[in-house]
C-alpha positions as YAML, in Angstrom:
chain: A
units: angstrom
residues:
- id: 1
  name: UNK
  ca: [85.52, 101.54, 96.60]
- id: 2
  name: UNK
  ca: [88.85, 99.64, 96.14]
- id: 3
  name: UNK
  ca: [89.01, 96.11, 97.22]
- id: 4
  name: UNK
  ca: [92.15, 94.20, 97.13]
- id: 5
  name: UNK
  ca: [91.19, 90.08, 96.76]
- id: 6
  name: UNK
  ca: [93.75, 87.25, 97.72]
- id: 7
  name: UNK
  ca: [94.24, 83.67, 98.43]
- id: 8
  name: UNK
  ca: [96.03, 80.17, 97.78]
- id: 9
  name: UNK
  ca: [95.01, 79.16, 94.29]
- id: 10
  name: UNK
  ca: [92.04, 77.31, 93.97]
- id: 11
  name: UNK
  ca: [90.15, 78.28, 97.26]
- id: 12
  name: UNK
  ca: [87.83, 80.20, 94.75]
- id: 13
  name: UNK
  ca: [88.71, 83.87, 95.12]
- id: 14
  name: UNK
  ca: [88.27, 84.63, 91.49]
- id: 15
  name: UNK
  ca: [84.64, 83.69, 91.89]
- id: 16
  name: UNK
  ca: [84.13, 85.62, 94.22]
- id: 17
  name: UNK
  ca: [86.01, 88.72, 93.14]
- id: 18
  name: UNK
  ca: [83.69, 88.11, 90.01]
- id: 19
  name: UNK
  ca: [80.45, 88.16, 91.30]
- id: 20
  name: UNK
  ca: [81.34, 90.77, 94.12]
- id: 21
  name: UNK
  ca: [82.13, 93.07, 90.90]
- id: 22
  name: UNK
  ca: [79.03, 92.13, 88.93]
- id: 23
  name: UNK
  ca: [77.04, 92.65, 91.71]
- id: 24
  name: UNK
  ca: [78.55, 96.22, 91.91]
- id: 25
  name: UNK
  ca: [78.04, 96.39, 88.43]
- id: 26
  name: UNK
  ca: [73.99, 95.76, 88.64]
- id: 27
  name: UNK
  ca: [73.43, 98.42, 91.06]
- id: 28
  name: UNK
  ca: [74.59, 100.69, 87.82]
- id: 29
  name: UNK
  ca: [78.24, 101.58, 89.39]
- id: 30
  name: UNK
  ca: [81.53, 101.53, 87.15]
- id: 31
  name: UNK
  ca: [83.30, 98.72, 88.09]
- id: 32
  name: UNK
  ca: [87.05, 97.67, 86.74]
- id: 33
  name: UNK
  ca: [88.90, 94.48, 87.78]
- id: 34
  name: UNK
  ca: [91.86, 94.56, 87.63]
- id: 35
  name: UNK
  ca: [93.22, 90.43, 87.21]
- id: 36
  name: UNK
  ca: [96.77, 90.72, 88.41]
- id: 37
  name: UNK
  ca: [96.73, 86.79, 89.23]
- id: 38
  name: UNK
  ca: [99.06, 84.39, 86.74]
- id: 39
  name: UNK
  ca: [96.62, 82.38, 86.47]
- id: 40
  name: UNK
  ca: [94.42, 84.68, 85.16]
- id: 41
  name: UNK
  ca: [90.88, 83.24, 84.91]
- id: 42
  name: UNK
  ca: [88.35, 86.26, 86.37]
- id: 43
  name: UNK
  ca: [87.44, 86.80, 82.57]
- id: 44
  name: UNK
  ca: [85.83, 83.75, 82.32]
- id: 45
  name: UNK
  ca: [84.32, 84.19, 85.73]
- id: 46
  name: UNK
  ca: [82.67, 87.81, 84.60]
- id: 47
  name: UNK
  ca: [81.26, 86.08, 81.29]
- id: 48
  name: UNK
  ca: [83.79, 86.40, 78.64]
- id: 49
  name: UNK
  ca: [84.39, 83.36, 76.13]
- id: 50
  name: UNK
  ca: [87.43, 81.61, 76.64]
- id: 51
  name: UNK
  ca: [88.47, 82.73, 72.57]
- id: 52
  name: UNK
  ca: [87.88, 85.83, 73.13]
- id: 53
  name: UNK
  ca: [90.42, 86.20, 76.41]
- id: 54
  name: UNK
  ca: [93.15, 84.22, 73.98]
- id: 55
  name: UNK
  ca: [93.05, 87.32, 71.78]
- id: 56
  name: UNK
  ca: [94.28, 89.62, 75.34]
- id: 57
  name: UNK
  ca: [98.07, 90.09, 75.48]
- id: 58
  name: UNK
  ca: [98.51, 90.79, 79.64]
- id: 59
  name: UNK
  ca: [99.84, 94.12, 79.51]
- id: 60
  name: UNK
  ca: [102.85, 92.95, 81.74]
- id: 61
  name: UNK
  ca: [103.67, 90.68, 78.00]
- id: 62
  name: UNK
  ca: [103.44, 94.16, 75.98]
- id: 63
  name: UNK
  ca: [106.98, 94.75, 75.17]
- id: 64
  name: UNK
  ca: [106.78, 97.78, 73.12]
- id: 65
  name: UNK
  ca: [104.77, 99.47, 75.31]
- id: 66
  name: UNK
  ca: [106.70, 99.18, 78.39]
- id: 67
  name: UNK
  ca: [109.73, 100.18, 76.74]
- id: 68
  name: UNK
  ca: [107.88, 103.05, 75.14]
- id: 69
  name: UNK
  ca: [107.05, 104.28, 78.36]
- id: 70
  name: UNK
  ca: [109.68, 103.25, 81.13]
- id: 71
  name: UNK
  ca: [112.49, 104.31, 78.07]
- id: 72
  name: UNK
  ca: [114.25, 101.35, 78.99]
- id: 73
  name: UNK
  ca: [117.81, 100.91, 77.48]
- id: 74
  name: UNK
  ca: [118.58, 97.46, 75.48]
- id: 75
  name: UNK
  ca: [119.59, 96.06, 78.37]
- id: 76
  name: UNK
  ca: [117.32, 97.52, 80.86]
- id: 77
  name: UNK
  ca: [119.54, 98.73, 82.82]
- id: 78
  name: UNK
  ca: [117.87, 102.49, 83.01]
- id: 79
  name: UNK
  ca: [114.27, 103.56, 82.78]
- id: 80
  name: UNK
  ca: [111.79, 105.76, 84.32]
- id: 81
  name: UNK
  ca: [110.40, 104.63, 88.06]
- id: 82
  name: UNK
  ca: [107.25, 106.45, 87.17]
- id: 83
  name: UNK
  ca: [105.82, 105.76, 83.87]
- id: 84
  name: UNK
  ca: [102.53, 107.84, 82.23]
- id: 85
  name: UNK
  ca: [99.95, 104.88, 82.74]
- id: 86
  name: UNK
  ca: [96.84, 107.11, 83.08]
- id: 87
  name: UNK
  ca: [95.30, 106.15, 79.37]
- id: 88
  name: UNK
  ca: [96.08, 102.51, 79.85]
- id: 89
  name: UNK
  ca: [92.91, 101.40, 81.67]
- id: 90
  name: UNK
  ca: [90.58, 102.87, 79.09]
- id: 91
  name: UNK
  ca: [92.46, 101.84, 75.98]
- id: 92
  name: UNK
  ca: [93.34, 98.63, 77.10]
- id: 93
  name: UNK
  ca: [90.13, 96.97, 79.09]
- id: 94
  name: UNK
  ca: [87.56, 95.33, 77.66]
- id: 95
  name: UNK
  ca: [84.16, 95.42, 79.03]
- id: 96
  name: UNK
  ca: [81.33, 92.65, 79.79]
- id: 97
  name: UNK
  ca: [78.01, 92.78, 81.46]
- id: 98
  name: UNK
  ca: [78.98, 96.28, 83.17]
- id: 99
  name: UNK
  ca: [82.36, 95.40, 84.11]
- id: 100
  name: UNK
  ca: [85.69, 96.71, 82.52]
- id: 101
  name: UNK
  ca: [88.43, 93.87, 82.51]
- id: 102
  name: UNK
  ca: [92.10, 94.61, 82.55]
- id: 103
  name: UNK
  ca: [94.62, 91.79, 82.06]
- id: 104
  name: UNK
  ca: [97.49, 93.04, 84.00]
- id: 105
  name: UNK
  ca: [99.35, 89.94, 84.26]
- id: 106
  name: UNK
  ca: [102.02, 89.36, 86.87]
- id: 107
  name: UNK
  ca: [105.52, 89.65, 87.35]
- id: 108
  name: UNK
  ca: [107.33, 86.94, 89.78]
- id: 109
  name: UNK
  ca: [108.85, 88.74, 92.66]
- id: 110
  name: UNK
  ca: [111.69, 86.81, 94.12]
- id: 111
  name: UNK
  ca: [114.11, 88.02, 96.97]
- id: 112
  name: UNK
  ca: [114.33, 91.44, 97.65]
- id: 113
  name: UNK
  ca: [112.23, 91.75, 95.20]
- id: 114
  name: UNK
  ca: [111.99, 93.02, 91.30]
- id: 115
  name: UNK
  ca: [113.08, 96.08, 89.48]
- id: 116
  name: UNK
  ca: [112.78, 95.66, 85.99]
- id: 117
  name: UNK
  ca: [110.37, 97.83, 83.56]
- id: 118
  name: UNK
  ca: [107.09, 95.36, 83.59]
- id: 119
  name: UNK
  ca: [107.30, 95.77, 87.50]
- id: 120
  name: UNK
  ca: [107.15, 99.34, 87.45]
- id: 121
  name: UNK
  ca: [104.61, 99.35, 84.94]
- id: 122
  name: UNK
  ca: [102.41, 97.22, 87.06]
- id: 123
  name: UNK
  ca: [102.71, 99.15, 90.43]
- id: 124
  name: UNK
  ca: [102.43, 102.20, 88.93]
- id: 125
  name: UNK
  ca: [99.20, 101.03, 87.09]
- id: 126
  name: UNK
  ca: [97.86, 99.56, 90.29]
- id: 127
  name: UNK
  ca: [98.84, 102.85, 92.48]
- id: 128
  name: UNK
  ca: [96.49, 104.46, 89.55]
- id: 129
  name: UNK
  ca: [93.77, 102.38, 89.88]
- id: 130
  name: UNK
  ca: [93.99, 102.94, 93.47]
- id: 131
  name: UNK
  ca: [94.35, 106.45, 93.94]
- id: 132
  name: UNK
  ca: [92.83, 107.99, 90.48]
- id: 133
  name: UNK
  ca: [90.47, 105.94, 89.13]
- id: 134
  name: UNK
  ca: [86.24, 106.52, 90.47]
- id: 135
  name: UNK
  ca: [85.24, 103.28, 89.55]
- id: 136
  name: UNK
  ca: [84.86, 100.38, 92.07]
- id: 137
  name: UNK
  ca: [88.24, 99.02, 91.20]
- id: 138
  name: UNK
  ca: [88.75, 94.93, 92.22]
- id: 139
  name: UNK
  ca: [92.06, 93.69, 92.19]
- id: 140
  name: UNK
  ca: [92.13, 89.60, 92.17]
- id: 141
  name: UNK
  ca: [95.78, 89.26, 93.03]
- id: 142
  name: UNK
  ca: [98.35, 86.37, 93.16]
- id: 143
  name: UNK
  ca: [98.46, 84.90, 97.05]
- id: 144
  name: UNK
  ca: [100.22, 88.20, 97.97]
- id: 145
  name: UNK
  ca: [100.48, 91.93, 98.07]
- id: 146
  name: UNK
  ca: [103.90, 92.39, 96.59]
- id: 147
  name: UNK
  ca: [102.75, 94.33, 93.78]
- id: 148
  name: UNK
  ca: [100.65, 96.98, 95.81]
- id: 149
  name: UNK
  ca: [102.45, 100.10, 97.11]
- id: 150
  name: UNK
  ca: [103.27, 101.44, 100.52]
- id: 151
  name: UNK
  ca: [101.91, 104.61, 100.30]
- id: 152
  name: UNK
  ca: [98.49, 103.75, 97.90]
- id: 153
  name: UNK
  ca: [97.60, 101.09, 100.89]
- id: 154
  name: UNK
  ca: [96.16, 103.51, 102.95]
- id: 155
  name: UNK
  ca: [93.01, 104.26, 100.09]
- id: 156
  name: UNK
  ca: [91.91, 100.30, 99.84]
- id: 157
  name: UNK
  ca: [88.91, 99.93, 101.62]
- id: 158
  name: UNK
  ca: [89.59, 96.29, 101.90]
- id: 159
  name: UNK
  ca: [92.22, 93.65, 102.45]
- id: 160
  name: UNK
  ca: [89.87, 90.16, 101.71]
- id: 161
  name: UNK
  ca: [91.92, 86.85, 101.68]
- id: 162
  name: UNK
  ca: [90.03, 84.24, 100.59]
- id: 163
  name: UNK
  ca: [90.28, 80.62, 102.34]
- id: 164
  name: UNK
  ca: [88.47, 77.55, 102.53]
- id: 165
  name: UNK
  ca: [88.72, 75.48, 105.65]
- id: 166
  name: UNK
  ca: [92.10, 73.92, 105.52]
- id: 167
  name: UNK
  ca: [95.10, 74.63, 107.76]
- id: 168
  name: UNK
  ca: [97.20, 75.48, 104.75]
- id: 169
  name: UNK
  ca: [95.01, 78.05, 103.47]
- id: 170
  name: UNK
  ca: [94.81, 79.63, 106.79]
- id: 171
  name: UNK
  ca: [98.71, 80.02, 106.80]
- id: 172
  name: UNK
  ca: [98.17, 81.86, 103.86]
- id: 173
  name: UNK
  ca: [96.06, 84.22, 105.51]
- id: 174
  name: UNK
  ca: [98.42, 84.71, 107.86]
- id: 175
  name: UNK
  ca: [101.20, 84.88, 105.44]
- id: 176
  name: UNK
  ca: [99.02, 87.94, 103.58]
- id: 177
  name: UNK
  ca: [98.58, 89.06, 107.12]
- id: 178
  name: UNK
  ca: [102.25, 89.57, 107.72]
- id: 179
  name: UNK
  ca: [103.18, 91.35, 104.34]
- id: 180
  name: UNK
  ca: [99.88, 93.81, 104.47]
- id: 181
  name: UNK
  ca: [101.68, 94.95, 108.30]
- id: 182
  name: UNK
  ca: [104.95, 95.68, 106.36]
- id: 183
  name: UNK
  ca: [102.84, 97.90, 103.90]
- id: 184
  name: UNK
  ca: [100.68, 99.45, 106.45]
- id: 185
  name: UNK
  ca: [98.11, 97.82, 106.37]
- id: 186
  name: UNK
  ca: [96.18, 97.32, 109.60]
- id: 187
  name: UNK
  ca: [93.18, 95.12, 109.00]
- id: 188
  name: UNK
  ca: [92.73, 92.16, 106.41]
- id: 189
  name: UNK
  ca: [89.87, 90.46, 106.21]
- id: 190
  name: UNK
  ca: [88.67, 86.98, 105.60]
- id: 191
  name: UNK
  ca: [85.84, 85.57, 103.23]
- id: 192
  name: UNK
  ca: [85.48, 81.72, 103.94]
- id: 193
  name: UNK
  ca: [85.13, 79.41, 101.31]
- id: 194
  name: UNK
  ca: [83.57, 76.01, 100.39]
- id: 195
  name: UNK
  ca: [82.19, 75.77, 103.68]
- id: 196
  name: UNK
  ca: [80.73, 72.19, 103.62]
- id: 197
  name: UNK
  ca: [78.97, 71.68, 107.13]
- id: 198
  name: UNK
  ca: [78.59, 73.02, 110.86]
- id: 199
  name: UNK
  ca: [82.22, 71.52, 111.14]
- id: 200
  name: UNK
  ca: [83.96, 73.46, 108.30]
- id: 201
  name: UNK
  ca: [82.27, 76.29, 109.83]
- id: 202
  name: UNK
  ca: [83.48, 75.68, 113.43]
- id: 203
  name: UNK
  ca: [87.26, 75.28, 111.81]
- id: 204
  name: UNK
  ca: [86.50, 78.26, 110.24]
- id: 205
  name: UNK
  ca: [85.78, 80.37, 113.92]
- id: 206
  name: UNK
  ca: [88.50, 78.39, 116.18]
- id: 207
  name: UNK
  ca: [91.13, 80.12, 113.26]
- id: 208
  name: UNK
  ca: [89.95, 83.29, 111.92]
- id: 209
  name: UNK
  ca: [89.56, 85.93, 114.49]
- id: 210
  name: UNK
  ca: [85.31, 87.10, 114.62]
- id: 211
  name: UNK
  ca: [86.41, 90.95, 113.50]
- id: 212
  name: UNK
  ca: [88.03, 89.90, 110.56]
- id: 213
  name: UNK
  ca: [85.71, 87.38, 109.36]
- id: 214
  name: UNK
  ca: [83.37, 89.05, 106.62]
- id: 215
  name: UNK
  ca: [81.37, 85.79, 106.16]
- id: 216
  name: UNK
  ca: [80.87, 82.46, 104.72]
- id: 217
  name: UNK
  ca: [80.48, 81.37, 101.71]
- id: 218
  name: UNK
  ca: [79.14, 77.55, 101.17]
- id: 219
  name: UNK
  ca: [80.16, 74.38, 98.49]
- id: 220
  name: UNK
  ca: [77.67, 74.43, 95.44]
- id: 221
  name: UNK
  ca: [77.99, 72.28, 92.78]
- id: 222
  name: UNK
  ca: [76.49, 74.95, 90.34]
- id: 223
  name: UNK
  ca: [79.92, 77.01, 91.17]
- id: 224
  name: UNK
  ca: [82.29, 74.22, 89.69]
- id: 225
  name: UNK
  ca: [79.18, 73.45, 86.75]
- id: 226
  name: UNK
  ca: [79.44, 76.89, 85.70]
- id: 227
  name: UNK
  ca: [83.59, 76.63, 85.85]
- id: 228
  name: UNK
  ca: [83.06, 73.12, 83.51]
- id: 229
  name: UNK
  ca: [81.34, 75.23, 81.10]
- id: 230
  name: UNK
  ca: [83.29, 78.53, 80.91]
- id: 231
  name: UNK
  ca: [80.26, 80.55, 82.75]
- id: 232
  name: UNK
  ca: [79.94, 83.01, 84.83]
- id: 233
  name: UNK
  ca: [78.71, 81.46, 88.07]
- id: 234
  name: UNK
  ca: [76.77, 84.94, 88.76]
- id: 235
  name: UNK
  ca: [74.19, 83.50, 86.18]
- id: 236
  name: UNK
  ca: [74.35, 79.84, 87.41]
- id: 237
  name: UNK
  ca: [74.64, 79.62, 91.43]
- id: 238
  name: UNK
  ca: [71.58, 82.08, 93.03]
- id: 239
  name: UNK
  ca: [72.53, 80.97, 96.15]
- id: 240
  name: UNK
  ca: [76.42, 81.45, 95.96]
- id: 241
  name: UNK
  ca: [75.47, 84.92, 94.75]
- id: 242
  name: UNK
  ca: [73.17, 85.81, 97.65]
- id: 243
  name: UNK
  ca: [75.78, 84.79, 100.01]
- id: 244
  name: UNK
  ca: [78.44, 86.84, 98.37]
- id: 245
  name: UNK
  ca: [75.84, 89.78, 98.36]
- id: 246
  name: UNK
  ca: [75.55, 89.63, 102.40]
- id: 247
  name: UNK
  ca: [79.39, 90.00, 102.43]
- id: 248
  name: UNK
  ca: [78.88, 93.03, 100.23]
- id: 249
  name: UNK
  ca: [76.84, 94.54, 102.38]
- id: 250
  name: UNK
  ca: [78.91, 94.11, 105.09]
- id: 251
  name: UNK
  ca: [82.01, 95.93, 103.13]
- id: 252
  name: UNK
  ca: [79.60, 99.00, 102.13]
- id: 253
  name: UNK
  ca: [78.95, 99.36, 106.04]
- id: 254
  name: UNK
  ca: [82.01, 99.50, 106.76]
- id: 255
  name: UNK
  ca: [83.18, 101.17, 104.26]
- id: 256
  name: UNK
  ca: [80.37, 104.08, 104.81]
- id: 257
  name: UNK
  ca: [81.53, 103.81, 108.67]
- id: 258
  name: UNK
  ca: [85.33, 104.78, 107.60]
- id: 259
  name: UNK
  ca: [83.75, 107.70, 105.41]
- id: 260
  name: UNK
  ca: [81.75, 109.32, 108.33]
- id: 261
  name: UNK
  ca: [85.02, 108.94, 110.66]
- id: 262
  name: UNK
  ca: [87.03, 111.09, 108.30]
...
């Protein structure tokens, strides 16, 4: 299972990318997530203490081991397109409650885009996760796809932007929707959240087509209580976490449905 998570910051997709992978995680599968957002907060959302993520360098900030293994020149002019990244994930996560963490980190991509040696390193790493790896891998990613792959697309089982009822946060889903078609992509899906009343919910309906909508998740004060106190709202909002389960069970349908068509 490979799920790709998105959004406009603060709509509250690292909360749910968290407790979608610890409730993974409690039904005994690996799970990795794979925080690829800048402003990377799913560790505290999984359980870990804030000190303890200060002591993680992103691995997009690890000099010396990019240029160790793109053999970039001083001026990075030259280096290898395809890296070995195949240890990284195992050396370089750190693991909490059942989940394995990596801090990718990001790298902005501006224009036609970036080639420089911490981009590679993070497709390539990505593409790995993707295509290698047998865990459930979660990717909580920047409001955007630019780092994924044309090519690795193909093996995610899902495309989830996460949006709350708000027209700006449906253009980003339609924004995600437009650079998912250049990779491939032919579905994304939606996970609604913060839904206040019958009315957010109605918003929600009139703008986000019924096929892609995975489900709803509602405001609860126990969410932003356990983001006060650096918790994990898995262990603080039961009813947040039930909702998030339906959605889950939803995904494994379909993807069990795409497994018996192939």
């Amino acid at each position: 299972m490979k799920i790709a998570v998105t959004g406009k910051g603060g709509v509250g997709k690292t909360t749910f990318a968290a407790c979608l992978a610890r409730l993974y995680a409690d039904e005994g599968r690996k799970v990795l997530c794979a925080d690829v957002d800048p402003d990377a907060n799913l560790g505290l959302a999984l359980g870990f203490k804030e000190e303890d993520l200060e002591k993680i360098t992103p691995i997009t900030e690890m000099k010396d081991l990019i240029k160790q293994r793109t053999h970039a020149d001083e001026f990075e002019r030259f280096f290898k397109i395809n890296p070995k990244v195949d240890d990284l994930p195992d050396r370089l996560s750190y693991e909490i409650n059942g989940v394995k963490l990596l801090l990718m980190g990001t790298v902005k991509v501006g224009g036609q885009g970036c080639v420089c040696p911490e981009h590679v390193i993070l497709k390539r790493l990505l593409s790995h996760l993707i295509i290698q790896r047998d865990e459930v891998v979660i990717m909580d990613m920047e409001a955007g796809l630019e780092h994924l792959s044309r090519g690795t697309t193909d093996l995610v089982d899902q495309f989830i932007v996460v949006v709350e009822p708000g027209a700006r946060s449906i253009q980003t889903y339609h924004s995600v929707q437009r650079l998912a078609k250049d990779l491939g992509v032919a579905k994304v899906s939606v996970v609604a959240n913060k839904v206040r009343d019958e009315k957010d919910e109605a918003f929600i309906r009139e703008n986000v087509p019924e096929e892609d909508l995975l489900g709803m998740v509602h405001l609860n004060g126990a969410v932003s209580d356990a983001d006060r106190a650096c918790a994990s709202p898995y262990d603080t909002a039961p009813e947040t976490v039930e909702e998030i389960r339906r959605i889950k069970e939803k995904i494994d349908r379909a993807a069990k449905a795409d497994d018996d068509r192939r």
